[in-house]
C-alpha positions in Angstrom: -37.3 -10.8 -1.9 -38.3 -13.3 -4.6 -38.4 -10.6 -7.4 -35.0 -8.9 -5.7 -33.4 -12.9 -6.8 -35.1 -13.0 -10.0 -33.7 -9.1 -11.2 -30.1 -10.2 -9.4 -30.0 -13.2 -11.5 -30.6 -11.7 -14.4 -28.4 -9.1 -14.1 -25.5 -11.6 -13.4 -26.0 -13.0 -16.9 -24.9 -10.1 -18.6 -21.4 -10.0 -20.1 -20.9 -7.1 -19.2 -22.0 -7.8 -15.1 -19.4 -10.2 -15.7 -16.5 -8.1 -17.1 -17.1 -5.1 -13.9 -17.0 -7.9 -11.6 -13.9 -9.3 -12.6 -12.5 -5.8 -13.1 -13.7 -5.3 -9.3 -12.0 -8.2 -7.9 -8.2 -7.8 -9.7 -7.7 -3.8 -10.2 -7.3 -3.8 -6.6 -5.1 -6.7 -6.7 -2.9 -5.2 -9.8 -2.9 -1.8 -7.9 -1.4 -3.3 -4.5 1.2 -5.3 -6.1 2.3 -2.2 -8.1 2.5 0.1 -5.8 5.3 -2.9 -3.6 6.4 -3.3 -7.1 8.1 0.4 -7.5 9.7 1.4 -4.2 13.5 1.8 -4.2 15.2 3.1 -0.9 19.2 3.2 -0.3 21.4 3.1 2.9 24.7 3.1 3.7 26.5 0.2 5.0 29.2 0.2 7.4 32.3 -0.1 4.7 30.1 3.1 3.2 28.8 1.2 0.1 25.1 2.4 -0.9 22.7 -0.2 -0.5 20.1 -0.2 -3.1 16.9 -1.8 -2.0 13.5 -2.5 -4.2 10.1 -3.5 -3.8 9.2 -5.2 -0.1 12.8 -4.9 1.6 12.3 -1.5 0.4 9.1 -1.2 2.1 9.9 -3.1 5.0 13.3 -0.7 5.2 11.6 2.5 5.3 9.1 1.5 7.5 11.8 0.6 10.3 13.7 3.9 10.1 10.3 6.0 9.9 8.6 4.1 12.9 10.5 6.7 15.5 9.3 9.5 14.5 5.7 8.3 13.7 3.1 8.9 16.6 1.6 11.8 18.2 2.6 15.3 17.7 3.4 16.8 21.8 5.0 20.0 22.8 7.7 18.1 24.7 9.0 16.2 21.4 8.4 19.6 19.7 10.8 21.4 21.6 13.0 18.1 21.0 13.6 18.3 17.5 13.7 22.0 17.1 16.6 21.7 19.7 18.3 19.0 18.4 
């Protein structure tokens, strides 16, 4: 366990250790915030005036209006939408 330490620490004194573990920790960061970043939904209102949304209400928007017909796929609401 001693010589795992020893070849970790030495290792972690690298510059370049350093860079892929920064590059680790805010890629992932940078990649969520860009994909909230560039989402744009529209709706009408009642006077019929398109809405533009962006980013989070955007989000948040299509998320509400999706959550109905999320869930399992059953015969029953099969047969539902092909009729409807």
């Amino acid at each position: 366990m001693r010589l795992y330490a020893q070849e970790l620490r030495r290792i972690l004194k690298s510059t370049r250790a350093k860079v892929v573990i920064l590059l680790a920790v805010l890629l992932p960061i940078l990649m969520a915030l860009l994909a909230n970043e560039f989402n744009d939904a529209n709706y009408l209102d009642s006077d019929g005036n398109i809405v533009p949304l962006h980013g989070r209400d955007a989000l948040l928007f299509i998320k509400e209006n999706s959550a109905e017909g999320n869930g399992e796929a059953t015969v029953e609401r099969l047969q539902d939408a092909l009729l409807s």
